[in-house]
PDB file with one MODEL, atoms N, CA, C and O in Angstrom:
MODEL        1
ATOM      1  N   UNK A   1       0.814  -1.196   0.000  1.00  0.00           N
ATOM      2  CA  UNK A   1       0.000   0.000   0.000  1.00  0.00           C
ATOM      3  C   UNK A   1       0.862   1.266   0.000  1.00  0.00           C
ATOM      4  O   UNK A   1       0.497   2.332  -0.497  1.00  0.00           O
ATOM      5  N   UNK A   2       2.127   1.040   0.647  1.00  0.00           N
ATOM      6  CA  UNK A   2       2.678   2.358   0.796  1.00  0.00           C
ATOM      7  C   UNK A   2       3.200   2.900  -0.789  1.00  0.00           C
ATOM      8  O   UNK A   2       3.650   4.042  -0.688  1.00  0.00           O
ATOM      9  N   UNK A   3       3.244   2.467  -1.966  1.00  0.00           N
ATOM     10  CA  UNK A   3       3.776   2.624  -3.134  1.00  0.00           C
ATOM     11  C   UNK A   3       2.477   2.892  -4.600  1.00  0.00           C
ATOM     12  O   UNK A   3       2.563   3.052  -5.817  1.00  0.00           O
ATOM     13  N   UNK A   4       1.166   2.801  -3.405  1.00  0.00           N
ATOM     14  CA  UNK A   4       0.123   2.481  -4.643  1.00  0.00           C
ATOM     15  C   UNK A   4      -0.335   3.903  -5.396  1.00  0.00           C
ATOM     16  O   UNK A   4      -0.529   4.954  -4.785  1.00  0.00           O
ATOM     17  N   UNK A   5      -0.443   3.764  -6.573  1.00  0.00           N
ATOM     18  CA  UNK A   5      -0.320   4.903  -6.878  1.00  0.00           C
ATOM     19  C   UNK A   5       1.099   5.401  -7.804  1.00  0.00           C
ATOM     20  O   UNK A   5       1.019   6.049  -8.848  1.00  0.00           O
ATOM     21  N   UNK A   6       2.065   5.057  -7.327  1.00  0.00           N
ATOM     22  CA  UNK A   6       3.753   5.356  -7.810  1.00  0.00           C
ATOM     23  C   UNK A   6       3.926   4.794  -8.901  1.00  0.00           C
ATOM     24  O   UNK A   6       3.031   3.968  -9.085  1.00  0.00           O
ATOM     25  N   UNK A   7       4.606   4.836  -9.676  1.00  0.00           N
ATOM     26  CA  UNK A   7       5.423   4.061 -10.696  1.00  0.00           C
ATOM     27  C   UNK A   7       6.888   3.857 -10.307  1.00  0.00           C
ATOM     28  O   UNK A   7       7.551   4.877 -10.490  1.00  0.00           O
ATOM     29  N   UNK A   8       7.523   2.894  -9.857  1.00  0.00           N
ATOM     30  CA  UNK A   8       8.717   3.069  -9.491  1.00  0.00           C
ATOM     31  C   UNK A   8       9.901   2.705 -10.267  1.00  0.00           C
ATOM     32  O   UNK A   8      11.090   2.797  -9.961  1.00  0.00           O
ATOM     33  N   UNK A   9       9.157   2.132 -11.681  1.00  0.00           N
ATOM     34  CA  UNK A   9      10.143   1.777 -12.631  1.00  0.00           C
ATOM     35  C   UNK A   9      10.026   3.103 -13.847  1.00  0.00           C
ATOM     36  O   UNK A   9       8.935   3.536 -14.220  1.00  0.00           O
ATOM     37  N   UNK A  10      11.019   3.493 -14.227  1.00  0.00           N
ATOM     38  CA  UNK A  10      10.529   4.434 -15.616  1.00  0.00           C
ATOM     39  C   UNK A  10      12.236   4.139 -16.615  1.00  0.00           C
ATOM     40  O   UNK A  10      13.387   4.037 -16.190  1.00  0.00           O
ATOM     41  N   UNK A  11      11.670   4.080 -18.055  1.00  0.00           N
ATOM     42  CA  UNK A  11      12.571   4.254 -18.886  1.00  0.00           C
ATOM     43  C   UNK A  11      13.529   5.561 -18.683  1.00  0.00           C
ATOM     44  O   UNK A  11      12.958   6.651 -18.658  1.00  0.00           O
ATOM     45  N   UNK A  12      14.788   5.530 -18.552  1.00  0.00           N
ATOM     46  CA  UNK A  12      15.848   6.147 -18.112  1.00  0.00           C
ATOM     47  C   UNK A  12      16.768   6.237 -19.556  1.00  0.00           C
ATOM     48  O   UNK A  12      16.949   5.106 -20.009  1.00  0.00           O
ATOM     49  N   UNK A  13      17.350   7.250 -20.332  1.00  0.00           N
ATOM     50  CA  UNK A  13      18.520   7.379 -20.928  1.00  0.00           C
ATOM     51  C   UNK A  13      19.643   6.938 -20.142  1.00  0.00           C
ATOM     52  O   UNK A  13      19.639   7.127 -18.925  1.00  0.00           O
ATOM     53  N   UNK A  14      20.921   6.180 -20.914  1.00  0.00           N
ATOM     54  CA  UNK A  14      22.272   5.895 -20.364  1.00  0.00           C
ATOM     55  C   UNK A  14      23.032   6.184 -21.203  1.00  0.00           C
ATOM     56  O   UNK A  14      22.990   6.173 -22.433  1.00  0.00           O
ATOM     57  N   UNK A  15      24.341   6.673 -19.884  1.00  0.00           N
ATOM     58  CA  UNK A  15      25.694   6.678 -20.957  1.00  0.00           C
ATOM     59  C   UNK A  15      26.753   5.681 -20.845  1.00  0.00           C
ATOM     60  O   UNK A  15      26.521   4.915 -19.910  1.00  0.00           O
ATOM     61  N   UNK A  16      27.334   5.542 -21.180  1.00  0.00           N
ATOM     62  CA  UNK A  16      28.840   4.823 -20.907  1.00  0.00           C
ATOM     63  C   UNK A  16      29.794   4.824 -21.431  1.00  0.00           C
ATOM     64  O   UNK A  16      29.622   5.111 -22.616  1.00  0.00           O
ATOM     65  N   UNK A  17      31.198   4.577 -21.085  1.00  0.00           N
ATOM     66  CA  UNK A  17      32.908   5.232 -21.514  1.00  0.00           C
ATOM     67  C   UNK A  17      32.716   4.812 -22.907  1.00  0.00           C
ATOM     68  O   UNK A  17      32.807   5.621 -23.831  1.00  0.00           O
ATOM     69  N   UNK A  18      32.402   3.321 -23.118  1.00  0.00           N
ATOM     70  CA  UNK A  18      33.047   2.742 -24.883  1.00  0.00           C
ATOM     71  C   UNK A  18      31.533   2.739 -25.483  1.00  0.00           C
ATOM     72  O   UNK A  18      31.203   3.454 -26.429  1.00  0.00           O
ATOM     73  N   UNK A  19      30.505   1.686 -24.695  1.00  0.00           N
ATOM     74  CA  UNK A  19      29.271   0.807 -25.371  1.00  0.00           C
ATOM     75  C   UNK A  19      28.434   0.253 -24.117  1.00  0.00           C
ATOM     76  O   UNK A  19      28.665  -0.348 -23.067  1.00  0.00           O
ATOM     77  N   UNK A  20      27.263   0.821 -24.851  1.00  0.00           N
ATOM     78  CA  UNK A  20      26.116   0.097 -24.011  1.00  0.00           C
ATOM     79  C   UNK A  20      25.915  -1.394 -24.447  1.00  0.00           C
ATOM     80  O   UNK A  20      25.893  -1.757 -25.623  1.00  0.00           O
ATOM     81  N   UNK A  21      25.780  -2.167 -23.425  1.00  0.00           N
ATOM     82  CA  UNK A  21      25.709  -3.974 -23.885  1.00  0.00           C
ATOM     83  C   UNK A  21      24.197  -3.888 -24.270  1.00  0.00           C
ATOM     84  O   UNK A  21      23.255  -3.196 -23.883  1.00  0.00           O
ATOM     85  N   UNK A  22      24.380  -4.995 -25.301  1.00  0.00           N
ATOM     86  CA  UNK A  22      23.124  -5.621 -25.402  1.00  0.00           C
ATOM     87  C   UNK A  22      21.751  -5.319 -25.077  1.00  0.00           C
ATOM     88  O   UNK A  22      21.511  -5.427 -23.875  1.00  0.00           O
ATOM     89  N   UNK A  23      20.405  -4.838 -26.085  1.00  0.00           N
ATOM     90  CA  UNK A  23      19.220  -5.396 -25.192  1.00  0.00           C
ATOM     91  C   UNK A  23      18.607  -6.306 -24.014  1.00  0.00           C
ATOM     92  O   UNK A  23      18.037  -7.280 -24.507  1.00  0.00           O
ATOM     93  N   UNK A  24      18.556  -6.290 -22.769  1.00  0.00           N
ATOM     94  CA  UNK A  24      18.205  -7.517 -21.698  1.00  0.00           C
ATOM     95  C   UNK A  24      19.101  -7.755 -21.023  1.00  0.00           C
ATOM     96  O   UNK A  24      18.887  -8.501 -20.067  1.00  0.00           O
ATOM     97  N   UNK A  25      20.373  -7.260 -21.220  1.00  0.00           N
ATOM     98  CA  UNK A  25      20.691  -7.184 -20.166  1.00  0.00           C
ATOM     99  C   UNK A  25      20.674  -6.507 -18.552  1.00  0.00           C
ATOM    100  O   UNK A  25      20.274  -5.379 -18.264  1.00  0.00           O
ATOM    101  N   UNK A  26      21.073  -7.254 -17.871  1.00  0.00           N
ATOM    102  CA  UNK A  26      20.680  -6.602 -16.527  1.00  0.00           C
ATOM    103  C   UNK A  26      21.671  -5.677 -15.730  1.00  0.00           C
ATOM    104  O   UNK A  26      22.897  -5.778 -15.695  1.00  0.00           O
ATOM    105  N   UNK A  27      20.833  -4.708 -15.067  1.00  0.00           N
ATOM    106  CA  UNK A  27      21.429  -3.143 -15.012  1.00  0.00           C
ATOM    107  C   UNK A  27      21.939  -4.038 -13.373  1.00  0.00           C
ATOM    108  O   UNK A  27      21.051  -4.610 -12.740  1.00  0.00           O
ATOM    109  N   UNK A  28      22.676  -4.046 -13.109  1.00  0.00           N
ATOM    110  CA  UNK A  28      23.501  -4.040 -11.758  1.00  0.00           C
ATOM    111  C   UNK A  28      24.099  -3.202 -10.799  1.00  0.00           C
ATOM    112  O   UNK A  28      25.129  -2.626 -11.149  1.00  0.00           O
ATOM    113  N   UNK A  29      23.609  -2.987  -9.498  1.00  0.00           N
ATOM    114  CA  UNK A  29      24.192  -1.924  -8.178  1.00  0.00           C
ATOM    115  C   UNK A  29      24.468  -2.840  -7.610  1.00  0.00           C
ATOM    116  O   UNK A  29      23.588  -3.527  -7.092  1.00  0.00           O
ATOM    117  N   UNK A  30      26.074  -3.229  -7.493  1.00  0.00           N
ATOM    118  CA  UNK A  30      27.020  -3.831  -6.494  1.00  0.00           C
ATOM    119  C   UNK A  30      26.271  -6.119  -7.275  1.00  0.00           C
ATOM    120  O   UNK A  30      26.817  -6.801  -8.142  1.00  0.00           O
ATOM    121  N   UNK A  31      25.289  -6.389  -6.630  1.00  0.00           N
ATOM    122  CA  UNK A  31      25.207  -7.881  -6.751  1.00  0.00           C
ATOM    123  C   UNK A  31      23.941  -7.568  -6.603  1.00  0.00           C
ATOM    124  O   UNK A  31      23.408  -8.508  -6.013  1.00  0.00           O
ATOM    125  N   UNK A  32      23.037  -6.584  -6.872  1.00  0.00           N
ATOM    126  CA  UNK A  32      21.536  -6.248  -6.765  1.00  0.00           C
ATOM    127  C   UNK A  32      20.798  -5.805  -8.162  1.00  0.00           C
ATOM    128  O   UNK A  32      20.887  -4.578  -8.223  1.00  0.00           O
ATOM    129  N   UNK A  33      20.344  -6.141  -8.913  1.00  0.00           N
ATOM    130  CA  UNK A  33      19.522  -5.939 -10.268  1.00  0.00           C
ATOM    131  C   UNK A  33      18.742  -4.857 -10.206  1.00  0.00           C
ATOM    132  O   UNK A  33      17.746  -5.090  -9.520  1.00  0.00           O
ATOM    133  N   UNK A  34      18.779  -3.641 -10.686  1.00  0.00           N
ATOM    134  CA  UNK A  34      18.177  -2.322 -10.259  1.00  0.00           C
ATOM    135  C   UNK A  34      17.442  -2.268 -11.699  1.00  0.00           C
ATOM    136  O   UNK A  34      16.546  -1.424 -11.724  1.00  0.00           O
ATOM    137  N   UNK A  35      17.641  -3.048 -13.004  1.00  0.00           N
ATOM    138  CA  UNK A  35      17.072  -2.766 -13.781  1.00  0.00           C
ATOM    139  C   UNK A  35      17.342  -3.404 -15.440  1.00  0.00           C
ATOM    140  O   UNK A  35      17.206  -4.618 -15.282  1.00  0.00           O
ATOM    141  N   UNK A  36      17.541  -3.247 -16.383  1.00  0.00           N
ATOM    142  CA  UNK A  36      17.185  -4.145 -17.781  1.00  0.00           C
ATOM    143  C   UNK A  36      17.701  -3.174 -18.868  1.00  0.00           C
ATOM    144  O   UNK A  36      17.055  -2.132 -18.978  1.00  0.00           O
ATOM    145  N   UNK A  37      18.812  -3.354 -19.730  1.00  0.00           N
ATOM    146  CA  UNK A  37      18.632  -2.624 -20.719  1.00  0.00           C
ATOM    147  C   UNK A  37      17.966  -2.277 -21.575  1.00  0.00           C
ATOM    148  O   UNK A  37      16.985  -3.015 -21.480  1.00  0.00           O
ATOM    149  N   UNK A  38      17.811  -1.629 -22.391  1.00  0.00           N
ATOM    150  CA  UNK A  38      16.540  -1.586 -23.797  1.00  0.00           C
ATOM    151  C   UNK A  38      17.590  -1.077 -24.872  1.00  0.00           C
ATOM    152  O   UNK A  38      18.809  -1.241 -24.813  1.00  0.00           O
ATOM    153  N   UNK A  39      16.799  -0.357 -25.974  1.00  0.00           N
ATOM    154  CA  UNK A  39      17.878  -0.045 -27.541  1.00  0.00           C
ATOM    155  C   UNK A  39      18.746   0.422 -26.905  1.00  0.00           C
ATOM    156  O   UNK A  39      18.817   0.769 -25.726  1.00  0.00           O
ATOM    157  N   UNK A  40      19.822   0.435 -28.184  1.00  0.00           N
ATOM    158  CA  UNK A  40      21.361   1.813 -27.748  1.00  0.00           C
ATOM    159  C   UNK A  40      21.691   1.861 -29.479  1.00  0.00           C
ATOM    160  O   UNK A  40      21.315   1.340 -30.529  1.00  0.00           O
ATOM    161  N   UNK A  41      22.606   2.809 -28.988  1.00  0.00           N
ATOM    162  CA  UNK A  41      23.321   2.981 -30.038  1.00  0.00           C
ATOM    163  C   UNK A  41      24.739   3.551 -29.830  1.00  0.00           C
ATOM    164  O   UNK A  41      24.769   4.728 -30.189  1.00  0.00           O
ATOM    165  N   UNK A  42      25.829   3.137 -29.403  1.00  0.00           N
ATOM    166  CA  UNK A  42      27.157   3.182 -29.823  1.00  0.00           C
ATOM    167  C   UNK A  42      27.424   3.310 -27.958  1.00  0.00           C
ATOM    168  O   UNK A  42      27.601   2.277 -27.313  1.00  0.00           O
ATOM    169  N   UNK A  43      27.417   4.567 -27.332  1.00  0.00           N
ATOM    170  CA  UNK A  43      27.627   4.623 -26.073  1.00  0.00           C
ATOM    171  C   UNK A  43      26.911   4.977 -25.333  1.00  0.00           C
ATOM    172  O   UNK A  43      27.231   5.055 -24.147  1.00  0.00           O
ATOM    173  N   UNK A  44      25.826   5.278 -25.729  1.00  0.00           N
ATOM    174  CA  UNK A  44      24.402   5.366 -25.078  1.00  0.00           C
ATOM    175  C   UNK A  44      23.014   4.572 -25.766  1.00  0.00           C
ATOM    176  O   UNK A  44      22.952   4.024 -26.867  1.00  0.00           O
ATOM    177  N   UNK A  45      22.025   4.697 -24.815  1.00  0.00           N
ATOM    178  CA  UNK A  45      21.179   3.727 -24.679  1.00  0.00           C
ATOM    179  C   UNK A  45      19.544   4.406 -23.643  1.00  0.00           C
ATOM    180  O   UNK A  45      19.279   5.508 -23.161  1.00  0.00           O
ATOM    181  N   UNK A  46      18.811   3.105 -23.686  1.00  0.00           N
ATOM    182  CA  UNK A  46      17.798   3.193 -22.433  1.00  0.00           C
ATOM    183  C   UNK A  46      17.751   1.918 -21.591  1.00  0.00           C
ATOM    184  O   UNK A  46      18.059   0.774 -21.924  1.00  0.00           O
ATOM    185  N   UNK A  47      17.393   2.280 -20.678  1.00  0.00           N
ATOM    186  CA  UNK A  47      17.573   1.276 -19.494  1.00  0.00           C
ATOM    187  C   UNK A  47      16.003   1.048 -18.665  1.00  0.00           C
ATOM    188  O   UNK A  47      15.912   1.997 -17.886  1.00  0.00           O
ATOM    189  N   UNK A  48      15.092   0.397 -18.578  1.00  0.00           N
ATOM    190  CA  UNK A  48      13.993   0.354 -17.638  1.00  0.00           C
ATOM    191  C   UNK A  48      14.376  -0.019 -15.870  1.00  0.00           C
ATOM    192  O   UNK A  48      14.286  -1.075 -15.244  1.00  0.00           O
ATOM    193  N   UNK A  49      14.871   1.503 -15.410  1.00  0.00           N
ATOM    194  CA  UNK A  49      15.295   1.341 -13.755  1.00  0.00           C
ATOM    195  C   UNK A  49      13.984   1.231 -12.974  1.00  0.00           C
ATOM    196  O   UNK A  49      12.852   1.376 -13.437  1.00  0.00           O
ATOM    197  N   UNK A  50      14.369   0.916 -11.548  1.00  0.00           N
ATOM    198  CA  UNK A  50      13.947   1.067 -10.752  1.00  0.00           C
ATOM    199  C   UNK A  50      14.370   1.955  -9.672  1.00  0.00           C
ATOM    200  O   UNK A  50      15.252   1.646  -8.870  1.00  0.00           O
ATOM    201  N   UNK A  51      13.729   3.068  -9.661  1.00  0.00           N
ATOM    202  CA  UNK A  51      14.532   4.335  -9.010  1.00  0.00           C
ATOM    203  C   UNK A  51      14.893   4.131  -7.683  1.00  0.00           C
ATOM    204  O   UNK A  51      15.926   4.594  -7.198  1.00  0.00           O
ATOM    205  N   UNK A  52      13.917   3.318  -6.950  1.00  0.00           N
ATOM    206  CA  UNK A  52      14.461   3.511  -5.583  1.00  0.00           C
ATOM    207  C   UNK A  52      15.108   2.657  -5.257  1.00  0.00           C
ATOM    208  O   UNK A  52      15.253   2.493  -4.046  1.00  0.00           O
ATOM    209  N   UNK A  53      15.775   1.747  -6.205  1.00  0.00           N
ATOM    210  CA  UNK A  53      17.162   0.904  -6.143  1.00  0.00           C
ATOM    211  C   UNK A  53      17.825   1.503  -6.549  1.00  0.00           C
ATOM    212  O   UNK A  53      18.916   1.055  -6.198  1.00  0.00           O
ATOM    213  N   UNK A  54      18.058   2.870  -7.516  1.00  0.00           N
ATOM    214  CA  UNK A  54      19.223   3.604  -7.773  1.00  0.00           C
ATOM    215  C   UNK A  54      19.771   4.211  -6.912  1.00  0.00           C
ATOM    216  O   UNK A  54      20.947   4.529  -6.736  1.00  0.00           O
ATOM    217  N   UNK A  55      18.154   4.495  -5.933  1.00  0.00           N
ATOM    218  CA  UNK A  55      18.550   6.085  -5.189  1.00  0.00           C
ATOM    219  C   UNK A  55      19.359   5.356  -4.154  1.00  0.00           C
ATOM    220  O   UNK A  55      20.310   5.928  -3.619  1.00  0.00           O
ATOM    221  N   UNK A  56      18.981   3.933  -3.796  1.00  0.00           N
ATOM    222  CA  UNK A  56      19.912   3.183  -2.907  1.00  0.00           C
ATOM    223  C   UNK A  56      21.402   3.262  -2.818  1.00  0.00           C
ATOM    224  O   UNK A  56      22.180   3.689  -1.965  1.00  0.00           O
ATOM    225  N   UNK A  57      21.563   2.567  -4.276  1.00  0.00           N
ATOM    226  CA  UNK A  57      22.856   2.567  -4.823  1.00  0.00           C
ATOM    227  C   UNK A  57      23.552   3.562  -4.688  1.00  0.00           C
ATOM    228  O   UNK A  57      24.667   3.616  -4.169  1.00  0.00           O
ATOM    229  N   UNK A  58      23.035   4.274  -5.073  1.00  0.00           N
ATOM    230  CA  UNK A  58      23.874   6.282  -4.914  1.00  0.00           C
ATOM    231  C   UNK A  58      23.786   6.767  -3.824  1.00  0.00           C
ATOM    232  O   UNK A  58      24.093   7.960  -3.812  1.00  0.00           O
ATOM    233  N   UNK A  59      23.427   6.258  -2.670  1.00  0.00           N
ATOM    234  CA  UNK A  59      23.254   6.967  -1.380  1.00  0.00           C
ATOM    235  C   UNK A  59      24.416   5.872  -0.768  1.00  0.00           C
ATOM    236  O   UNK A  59      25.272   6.356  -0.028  1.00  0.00           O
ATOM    237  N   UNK A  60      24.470   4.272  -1.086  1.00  0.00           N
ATOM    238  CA  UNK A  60      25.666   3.598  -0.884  1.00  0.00           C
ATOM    239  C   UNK A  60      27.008   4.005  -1.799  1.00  0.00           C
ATOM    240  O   UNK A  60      28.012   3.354  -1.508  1.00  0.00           O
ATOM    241  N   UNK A  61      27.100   4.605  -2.446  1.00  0.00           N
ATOM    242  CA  UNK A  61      28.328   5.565  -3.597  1.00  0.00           C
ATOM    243  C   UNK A  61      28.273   3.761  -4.296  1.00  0.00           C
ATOM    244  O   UNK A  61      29.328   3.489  -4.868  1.00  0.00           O
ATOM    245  N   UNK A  62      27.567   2.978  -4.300  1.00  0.00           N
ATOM    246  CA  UNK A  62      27.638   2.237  -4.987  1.00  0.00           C
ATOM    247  C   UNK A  62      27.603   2.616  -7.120  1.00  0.00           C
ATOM    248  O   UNK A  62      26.529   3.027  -7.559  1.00  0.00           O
ATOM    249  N   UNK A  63      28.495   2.468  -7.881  1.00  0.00           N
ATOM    250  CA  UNK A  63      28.142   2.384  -9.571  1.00  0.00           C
ATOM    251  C   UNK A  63      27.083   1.136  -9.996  1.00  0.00           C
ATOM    252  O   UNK A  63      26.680   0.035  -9.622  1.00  0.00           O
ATOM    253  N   UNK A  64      26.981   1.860 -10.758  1.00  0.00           N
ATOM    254  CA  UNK A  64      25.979   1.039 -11.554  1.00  0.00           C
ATOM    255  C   UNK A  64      26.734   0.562 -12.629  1.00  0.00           C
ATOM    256  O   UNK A  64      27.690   1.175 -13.103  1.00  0.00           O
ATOM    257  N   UNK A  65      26.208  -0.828 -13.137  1.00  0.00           N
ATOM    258  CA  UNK A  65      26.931  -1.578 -14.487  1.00  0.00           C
ATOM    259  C   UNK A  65      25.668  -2.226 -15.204  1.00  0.00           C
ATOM    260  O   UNK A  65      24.516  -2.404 -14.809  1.00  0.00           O
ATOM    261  N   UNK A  66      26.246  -2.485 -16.287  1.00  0.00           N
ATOM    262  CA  UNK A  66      25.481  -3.585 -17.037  1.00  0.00           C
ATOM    263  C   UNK A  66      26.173  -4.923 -18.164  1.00  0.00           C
ATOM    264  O   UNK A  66      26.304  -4.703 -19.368  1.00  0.00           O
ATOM    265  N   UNK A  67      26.352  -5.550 -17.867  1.00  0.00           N
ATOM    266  CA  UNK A  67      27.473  -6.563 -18.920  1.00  0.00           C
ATOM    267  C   UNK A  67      28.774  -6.472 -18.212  1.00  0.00           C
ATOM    268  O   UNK A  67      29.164  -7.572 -18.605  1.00  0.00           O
ATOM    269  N   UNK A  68      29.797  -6.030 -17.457  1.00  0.00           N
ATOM    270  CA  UNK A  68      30.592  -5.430 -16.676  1.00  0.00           C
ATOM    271  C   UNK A  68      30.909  -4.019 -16.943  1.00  0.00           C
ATOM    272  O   UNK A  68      31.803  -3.412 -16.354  1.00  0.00           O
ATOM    273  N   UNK A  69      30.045  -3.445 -17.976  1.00  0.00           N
ATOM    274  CA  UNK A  69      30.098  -2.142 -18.610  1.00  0.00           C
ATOM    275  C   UNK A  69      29.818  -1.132 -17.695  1.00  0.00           C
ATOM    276  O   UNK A  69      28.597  -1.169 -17.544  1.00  0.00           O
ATOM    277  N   UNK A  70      30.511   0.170 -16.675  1.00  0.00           N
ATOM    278  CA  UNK A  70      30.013   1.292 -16.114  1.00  0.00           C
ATOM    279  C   UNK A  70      29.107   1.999 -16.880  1.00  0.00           C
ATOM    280  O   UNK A  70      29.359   2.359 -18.030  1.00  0.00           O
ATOM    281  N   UNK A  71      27.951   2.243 -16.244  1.00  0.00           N
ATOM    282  CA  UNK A  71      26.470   3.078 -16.764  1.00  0.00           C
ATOM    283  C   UNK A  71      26.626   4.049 -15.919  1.00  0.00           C
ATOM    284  O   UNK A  71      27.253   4.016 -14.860  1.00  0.00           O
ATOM    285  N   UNK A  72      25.780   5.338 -16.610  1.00  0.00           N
ATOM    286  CA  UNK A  72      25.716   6.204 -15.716  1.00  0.00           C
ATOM    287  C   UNK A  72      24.290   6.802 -16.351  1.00  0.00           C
ATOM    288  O   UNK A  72      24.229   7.153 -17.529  1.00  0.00           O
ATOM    289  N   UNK A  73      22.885   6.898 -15.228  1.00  0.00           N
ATOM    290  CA  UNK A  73      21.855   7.626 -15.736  1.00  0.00           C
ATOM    291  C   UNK A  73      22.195   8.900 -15.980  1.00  0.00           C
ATOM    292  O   UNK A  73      22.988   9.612 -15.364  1.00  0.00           O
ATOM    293  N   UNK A  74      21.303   9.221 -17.256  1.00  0.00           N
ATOM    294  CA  UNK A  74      21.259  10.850 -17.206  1.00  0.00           C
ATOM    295  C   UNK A  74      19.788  11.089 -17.412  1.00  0.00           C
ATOM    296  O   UNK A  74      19.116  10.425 -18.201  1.00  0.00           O
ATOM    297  N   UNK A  75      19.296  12.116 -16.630  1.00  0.00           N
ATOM    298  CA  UNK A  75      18.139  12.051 -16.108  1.00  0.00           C
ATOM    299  C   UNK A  75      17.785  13.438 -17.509  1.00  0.00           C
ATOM    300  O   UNK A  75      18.616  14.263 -17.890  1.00  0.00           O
ATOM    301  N   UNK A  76      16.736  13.341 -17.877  1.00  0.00           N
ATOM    302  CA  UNK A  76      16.697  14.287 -19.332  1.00  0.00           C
ATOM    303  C   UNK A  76      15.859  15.836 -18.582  1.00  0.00           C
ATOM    304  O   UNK A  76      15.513  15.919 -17.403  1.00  0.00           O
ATOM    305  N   UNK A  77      15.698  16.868 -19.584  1.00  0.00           N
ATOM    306  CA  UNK A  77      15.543  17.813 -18.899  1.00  0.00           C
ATOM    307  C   UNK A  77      13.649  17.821 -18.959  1.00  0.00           C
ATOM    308  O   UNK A  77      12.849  18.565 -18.391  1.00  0.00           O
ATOM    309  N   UNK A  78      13.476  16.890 -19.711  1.00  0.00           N
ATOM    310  CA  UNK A  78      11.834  17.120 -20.280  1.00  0.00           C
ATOM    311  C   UNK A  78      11.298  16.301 -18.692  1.00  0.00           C
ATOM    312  O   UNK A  78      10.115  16.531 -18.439  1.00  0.00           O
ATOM    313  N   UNK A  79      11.964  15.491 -17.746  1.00  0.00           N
ATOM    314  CA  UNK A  79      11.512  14.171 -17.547  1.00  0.00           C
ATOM    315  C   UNK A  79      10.628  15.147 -16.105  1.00  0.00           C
ATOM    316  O   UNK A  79      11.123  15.950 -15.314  1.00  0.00           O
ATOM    317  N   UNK A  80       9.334  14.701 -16.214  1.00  0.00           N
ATOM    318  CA  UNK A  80       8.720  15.223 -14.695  1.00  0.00           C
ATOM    319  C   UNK A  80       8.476  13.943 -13.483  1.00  0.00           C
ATOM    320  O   UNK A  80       7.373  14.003 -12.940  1.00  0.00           O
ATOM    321  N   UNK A  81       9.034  13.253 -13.201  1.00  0.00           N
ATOM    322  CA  UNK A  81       9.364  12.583 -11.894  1.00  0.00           C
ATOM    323  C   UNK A  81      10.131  12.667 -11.512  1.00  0.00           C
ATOM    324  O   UNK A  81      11.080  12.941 -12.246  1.00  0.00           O
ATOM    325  N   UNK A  82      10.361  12.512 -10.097  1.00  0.00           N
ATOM    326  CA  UNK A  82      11.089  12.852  -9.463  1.00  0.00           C
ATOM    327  C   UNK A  82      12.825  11.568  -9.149  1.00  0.00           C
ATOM    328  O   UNK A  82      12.624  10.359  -9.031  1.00  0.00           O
ATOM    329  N   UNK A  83      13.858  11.969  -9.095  1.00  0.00           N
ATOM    330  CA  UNK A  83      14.804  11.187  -9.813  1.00  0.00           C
ATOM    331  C   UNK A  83      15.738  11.492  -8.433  1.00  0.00           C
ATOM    332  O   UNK A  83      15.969  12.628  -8.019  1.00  0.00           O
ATOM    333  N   UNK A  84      16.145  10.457  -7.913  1.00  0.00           N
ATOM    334  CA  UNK A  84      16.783  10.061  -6.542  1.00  0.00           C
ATOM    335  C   UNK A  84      18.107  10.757  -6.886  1.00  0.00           C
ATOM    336  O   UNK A  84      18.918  10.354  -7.719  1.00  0.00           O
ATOM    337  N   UNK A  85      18.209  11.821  -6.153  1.00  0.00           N
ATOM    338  CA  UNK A  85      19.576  12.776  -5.876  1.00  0.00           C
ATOM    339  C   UNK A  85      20.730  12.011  -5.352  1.00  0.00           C
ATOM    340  O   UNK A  85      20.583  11.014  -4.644  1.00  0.00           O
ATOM    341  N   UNK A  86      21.906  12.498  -5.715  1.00  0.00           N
ATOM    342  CA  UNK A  86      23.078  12.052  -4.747  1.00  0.00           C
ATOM    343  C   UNK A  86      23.232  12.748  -3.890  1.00  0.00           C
ATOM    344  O   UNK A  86      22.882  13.895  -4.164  1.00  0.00           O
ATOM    345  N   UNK A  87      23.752  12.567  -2.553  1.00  0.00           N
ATOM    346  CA  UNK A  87      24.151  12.876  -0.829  1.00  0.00           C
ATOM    347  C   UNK A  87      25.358  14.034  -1.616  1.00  0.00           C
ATOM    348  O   UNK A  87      26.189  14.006  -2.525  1.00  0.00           O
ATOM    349  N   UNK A  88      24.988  14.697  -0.920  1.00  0.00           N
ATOM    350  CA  UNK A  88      25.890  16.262  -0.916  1.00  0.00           C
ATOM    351  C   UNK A  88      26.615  16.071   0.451  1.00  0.00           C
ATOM    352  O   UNK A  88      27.374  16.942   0.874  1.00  0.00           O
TER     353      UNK A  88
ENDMDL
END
């Protein structure tokens, strides 16, 4: 009940240093599945997260991966939900 109402998964843009892996693969924080890749194209991509496993991850300074590939969300400027900050 406490979540009804929410959407806690939303399609997310990604970047990464070389290449986004594969469609289906799984988005990884530390040994925890936060989420699923979707299309890309060369070093970016979309990812279907689950935010309040990101916001986890980033509040543990835990990275995110996918394939052993470093991801990094970028949250777009159009997007109106609300998107788990990092600890200042």
């Amino acid at each position: 009940m406490e979540h009804r109402g929410t959407a806690r998964n939303r399609i997310v843009p990604i970047a990464a240093e070389s290449f986004v892996p594969d469609s289906g693969v799984p988005v990884m924080a530390g040994d925890k599945q936060v989420g699923i890749t979707g299309s890309h194209a060369g070093n970016r991509g979309l990812a279907m997260l689950r935010l309040d496993r990101v916001a986890d991850a980033r509040a543990a300074g835990v990275a995110l991966s996918a394939g052993g590939v470093a991801i990094e969300p970028r949250i777009p400027d159009w997007a109106t939900f609300d998107w788990p900050q990092e600890k200042v």
